[in-house]
N, CA, C and O atoms as CSV, one atom per row, in Angstrom:
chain,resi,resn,atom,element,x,y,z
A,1,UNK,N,N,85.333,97.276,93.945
A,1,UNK,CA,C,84.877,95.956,94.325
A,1,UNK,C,C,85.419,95.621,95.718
A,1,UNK,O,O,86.519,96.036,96.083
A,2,UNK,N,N,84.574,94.812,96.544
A,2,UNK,CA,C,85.462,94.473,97.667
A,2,UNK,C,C,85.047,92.878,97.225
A,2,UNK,O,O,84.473,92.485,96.209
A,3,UNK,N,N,85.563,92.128,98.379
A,3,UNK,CA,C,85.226,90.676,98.655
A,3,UNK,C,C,84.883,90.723,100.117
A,3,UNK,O,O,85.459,91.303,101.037
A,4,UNK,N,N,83.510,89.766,100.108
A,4,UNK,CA,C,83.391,89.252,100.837
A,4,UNK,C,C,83.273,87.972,101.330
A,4,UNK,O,O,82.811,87.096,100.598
A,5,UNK,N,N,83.661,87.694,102.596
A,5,UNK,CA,C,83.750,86.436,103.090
A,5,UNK,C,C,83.088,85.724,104.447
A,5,UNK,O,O,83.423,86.120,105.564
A,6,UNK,N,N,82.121,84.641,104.265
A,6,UNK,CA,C,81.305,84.052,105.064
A,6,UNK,C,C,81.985,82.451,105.572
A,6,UNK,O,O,82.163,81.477,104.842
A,7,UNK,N,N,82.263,82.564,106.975
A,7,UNK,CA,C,83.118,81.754,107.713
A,7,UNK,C,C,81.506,80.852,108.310
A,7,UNK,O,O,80.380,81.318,108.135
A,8,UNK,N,N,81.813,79.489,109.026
A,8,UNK,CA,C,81.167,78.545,109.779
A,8,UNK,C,C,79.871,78.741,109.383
A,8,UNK,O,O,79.572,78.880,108.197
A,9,UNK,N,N,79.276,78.758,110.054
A,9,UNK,CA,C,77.628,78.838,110.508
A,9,UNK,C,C,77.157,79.733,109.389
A,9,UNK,O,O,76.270,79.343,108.629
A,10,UNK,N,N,77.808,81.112,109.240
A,10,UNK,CA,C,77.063,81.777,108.251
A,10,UNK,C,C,77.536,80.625,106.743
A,10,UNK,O,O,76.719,80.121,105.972
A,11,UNK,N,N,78.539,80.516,106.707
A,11,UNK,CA,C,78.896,80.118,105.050
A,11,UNK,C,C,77.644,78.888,105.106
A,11,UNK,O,O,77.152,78.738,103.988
A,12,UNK,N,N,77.129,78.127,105.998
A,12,UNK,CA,C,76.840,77.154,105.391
A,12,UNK,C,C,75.120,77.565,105.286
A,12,UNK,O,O,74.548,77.133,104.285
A,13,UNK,N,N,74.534,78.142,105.989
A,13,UNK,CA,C,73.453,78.894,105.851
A,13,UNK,C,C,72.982,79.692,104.981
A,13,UNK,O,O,71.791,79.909,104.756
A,14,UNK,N,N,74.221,80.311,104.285
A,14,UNK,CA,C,74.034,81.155,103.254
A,14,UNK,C,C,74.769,80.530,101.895
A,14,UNK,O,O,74.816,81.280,100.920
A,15,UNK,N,N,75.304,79.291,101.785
A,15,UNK,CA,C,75.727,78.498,101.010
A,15,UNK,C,C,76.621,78.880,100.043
A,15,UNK,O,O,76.497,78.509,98.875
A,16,UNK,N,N,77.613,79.669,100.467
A,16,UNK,CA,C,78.188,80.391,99.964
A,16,UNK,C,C,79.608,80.860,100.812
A,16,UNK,O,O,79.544,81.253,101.977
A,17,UNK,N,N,80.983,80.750,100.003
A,17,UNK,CA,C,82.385,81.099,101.115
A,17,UNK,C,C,82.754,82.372,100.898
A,17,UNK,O,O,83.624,82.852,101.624
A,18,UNK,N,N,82.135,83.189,99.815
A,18,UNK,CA,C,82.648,84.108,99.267
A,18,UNK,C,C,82.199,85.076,98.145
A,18,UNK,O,O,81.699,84.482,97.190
A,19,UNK,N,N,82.247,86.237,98.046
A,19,UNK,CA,C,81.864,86.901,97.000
A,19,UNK,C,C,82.508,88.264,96.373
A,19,UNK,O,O,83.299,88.907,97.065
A,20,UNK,N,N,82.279,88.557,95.493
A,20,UNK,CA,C,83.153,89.911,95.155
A,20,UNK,C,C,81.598,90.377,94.655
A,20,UNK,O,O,80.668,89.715,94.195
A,21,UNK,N,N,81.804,92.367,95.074
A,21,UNK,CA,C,80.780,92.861,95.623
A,21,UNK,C,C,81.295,93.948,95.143
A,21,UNK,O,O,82.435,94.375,95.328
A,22,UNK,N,N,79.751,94.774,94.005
A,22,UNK,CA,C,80.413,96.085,93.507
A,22,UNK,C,C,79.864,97.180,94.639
A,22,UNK,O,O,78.735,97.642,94.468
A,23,UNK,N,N,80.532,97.539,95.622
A,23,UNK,CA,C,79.954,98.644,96.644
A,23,UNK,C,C,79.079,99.227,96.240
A,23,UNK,O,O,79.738,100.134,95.732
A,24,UNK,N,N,77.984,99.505,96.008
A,24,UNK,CA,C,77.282,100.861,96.051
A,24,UNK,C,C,77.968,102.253,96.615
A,24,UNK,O,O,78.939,102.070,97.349
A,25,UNK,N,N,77.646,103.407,96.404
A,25,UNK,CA,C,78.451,105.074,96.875
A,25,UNK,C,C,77.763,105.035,98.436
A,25,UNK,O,O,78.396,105.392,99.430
A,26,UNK,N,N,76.189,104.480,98.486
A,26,UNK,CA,C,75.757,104.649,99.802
A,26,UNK,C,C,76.316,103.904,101.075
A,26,UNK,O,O,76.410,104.308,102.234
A,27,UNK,N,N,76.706,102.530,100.432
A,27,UNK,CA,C,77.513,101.916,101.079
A,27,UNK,C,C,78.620,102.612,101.795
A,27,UNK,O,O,79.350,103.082,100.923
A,28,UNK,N,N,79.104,102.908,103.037
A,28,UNK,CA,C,80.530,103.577,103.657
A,28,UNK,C,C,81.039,103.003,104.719
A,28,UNK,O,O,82.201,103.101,105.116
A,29,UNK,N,N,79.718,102.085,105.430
A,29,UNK,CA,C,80.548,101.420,106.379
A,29,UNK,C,C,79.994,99.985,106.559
A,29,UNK,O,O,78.899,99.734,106.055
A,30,UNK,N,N,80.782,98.853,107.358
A,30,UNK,CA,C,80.182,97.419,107.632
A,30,UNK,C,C,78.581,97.825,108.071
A,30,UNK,O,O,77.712,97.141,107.529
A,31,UNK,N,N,78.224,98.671,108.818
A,31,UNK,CA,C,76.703,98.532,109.034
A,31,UNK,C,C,75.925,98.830,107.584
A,31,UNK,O,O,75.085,97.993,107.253
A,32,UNK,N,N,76.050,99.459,107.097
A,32,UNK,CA,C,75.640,99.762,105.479
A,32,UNK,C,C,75.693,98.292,104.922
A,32,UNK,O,O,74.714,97.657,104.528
A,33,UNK,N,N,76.565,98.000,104.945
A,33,UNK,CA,C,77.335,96.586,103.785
A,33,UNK,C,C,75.595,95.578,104.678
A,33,UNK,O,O,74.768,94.797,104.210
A,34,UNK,N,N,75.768,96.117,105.885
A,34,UNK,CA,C,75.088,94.752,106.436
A,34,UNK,C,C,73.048,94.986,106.421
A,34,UNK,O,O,72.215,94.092,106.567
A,35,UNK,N,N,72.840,96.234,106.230
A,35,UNK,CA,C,71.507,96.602,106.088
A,35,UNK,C,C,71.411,96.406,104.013
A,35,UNK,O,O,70.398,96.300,103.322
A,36,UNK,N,N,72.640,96.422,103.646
A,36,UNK,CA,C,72.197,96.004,101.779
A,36,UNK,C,C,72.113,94.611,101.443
A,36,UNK,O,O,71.671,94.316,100.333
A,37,UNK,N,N,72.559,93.493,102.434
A,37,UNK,CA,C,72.823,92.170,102.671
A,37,UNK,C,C,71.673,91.833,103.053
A,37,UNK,O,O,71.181,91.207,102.114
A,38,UNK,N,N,70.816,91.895,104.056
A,38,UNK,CA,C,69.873,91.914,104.321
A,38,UNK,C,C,68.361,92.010,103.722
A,38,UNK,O,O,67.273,91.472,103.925
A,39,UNK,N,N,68.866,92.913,102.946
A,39,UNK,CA,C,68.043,93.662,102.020
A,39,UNK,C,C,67.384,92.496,100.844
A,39,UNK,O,O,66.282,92.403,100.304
A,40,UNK,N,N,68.573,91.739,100.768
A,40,UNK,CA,C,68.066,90.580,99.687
A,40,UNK,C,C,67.044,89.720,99.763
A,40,UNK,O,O,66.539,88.981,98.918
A,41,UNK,N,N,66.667,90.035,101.564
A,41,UNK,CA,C,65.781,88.889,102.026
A,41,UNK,C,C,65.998,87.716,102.202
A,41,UNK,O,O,67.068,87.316,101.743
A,42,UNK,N,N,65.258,86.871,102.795
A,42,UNK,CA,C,65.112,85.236,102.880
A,42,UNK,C,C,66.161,84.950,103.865
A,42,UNK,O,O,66.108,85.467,104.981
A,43,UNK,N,N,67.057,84.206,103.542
A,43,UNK,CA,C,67.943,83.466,104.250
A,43,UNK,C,C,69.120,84.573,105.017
A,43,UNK,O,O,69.729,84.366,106.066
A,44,UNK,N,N,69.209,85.893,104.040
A,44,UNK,CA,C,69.958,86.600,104.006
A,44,UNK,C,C,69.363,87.823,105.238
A,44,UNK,O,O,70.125,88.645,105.747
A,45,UNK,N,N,68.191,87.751,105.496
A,45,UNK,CA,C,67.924,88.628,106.523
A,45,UNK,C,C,67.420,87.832,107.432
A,45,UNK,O,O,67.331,88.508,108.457
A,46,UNK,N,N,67.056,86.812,107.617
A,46,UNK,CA,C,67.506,85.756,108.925
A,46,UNK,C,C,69.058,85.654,109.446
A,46,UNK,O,O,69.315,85.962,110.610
A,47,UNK,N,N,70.038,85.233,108.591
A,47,UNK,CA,C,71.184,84.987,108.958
A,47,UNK,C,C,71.801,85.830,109.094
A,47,UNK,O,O,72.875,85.630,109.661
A,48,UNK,N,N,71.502,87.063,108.702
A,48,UNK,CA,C,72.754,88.118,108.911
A,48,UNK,C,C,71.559,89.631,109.999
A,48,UNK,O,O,71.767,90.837,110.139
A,49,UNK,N,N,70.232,88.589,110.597
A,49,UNK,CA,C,69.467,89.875,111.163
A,49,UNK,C,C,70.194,90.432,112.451
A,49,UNK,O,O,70.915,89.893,113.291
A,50,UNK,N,N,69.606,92.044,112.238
A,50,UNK,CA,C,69.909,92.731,113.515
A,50,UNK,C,C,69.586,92.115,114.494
A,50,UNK,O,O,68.492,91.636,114.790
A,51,UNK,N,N,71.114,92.111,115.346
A,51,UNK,CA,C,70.974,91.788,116.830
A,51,UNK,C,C,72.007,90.487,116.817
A,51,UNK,O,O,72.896,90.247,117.634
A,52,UNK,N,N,71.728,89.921,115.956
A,52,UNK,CA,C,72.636,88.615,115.362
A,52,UNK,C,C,74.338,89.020,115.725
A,52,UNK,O,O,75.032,89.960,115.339
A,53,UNK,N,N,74.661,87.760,116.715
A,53,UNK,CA,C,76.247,87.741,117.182
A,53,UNK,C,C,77.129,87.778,116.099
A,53,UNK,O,O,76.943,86.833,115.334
A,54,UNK,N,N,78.046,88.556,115.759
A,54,UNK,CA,C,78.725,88.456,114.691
A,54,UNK,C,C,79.701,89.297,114.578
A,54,UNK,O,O,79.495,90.506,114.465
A,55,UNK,N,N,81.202,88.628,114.598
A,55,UNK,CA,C,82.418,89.187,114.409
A,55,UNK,C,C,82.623,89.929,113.253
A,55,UNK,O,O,81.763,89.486,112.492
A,56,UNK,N,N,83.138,90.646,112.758
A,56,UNK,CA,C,83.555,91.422,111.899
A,56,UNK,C,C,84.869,91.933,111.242
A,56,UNK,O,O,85.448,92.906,111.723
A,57,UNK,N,N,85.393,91.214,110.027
A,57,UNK,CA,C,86.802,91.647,110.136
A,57,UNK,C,C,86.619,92.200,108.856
A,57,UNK,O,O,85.653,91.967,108.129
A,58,UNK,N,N,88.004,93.280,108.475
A,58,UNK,CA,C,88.125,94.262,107.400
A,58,UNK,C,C,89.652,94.115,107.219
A,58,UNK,O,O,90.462,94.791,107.854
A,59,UNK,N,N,89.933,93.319,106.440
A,59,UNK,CA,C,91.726,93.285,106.180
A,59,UNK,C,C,91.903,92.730,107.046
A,59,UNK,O,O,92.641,93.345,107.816
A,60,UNK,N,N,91.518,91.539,107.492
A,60,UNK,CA,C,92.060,90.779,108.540
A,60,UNK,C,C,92.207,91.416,109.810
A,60,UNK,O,O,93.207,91.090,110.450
A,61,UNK,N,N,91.472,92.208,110.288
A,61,UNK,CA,C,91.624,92.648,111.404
A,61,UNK,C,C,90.025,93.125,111.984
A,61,UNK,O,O,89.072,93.663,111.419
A,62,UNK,N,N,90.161,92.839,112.815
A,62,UNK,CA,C,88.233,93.276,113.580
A,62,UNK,C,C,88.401,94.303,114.375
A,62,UNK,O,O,89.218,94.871,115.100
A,63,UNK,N,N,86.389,94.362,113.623
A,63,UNK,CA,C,86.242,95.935,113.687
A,63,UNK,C,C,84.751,95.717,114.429
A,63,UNK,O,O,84.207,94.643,114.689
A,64,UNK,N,N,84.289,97.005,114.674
A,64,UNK,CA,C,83.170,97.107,114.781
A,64,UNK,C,C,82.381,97.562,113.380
A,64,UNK,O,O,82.479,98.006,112.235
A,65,UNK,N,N,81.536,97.086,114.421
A,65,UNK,CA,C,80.210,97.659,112.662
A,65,UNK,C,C,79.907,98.865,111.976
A,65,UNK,O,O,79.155,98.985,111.008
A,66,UNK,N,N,80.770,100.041,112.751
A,66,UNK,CA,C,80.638,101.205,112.228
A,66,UNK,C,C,81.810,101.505,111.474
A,66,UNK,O,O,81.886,102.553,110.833
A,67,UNK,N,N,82.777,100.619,111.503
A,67,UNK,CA,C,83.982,100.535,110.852
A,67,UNK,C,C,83.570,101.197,109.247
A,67,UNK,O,O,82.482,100.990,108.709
A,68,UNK,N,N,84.697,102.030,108.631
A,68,UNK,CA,C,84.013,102.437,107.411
A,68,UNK,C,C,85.082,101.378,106.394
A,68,UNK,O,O,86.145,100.863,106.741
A,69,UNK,N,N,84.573,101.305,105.423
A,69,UNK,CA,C,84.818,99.988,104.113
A,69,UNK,C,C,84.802,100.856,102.855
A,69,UNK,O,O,84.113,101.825,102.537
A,70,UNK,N,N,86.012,100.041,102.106
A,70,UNK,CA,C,86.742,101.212,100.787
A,70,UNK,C,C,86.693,100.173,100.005
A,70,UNK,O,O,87.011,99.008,100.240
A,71,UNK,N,N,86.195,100.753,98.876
A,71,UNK,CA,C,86.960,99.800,97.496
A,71,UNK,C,C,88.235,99.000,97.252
A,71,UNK,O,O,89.250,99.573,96.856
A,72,UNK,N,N,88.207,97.816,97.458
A,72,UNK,CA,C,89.268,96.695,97.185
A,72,UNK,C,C,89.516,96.179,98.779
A,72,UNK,O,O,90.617,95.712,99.071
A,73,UNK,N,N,88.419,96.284,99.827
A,73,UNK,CA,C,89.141,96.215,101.143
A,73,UNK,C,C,87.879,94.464,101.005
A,73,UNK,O,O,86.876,94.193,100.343
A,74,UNK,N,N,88.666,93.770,101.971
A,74,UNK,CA,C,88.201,92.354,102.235
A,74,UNK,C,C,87.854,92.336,103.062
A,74,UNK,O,O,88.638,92.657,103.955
A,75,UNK,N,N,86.022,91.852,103.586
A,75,UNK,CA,C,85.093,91.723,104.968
A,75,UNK,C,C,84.718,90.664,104.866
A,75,UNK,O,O,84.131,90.094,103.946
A,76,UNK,N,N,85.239,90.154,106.394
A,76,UNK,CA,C,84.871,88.566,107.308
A,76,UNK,C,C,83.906,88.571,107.677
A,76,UNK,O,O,83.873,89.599,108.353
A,77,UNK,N,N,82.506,87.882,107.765
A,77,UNK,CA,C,81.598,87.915,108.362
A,77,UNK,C,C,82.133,85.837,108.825
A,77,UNK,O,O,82.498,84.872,108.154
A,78,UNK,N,N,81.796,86.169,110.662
A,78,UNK,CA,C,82.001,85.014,111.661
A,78,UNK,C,C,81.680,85.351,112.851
A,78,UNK,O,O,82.056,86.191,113.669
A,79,UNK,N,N,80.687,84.298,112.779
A,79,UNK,CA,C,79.985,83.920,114.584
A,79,UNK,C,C,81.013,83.858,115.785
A,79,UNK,O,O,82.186,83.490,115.717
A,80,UNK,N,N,80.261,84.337,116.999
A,80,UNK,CA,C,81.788,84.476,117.914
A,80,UNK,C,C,82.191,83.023,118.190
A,80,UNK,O,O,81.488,82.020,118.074
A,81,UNK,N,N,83.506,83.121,118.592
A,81,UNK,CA,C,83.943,81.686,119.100
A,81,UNK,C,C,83.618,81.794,120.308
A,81,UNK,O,O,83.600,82.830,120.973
A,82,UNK,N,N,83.233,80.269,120.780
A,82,UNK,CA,C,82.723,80.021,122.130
A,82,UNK,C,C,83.745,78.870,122.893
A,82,UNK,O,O,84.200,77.763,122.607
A,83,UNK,N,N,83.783,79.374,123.496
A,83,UNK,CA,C,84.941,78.157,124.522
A,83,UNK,C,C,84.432,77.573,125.596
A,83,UNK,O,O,83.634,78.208,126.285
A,84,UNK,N,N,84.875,75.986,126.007
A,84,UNK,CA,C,84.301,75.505,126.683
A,84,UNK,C,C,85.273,74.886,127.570
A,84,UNK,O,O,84.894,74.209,128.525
């Protein structure tokens, strides 16, 4: 299982702060996690579509999207911060 977690803009779009998630075997990395997310359609492949700005953390620490993801590991999905 991992958990996942949807910060600002995504959580409220996708109405949802959080989830625990039985990996699939095909699943191996955040880009995987993010083409099976997608996959659900609707809100879920608007808000999380390719090309879409989006930070990425794995154990509290950010990664890129090719980052690979293990059973029991925790992924941040969050829009970049913008400073003004």
């Amino acid at each position: 299982m991992i958990r996942i977690l949807y910060f600002a803009r995504f959580r409220e779009q996708l109405g949802l702060a959080e989830e625990t998630f039985a990996c699939p075997s095909h699943i191996e990395t955040v880009t995987d996690l993010l083409v099976h997310l997608r996959g659900r359609g609707g809100v879920w492949a608007e808000t999380l579509r390719e090309g879409e700005r989006l930070m990425i953390a794995v154990n509290q620490e950010i990664v890129r999207p090719e980052a690979p993801i293990r059973d029991g590991d925790e992924i941040g999905f969050f829009p970049p911060v913008t400073g003004g």
